[in-house]
Phi, psi and omega in degrees: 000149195192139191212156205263183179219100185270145162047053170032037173271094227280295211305296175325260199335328172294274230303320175305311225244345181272332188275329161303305176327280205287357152296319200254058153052022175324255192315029187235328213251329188293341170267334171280352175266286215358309185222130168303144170235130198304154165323313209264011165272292186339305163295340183253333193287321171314322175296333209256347176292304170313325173305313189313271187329332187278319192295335188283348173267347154292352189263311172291331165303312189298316166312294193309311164304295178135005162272000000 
């Protein structure tokens, strides 16, 4: 990841580069290495993620539609 530093503005170039980090999921993944975590934790916390996601876009279809 690269992020350029204009006019010697370090605090932009951070803020840019936190902001990438935390687009492509840097910190989310550095907390989840933090601690092991077992397969069948893993596996489970994935399912349940995937429900969260199917369900909040079932939410939003349904809003879009009108019931």
């Amino acid at each position: 990841m690269q992020v350029s530093v204009r006019d010697n503005n370090v605090d932009q170039a951070l803020r840019a580069l936190k902001k990438k980090m935390q687009r492509e999921g840097v910190f989310r993944e550095m907390k989840l290495r933090r601690n092991y975590e077992k397969p069948s934790e893993k596996k489970a916390r994935e399912r349940a993620e995937a429900v969260r996601r199917y369900r909040k876009l079932m939410r939003k279809r349904m809003e879009r539609e009108g019931y």
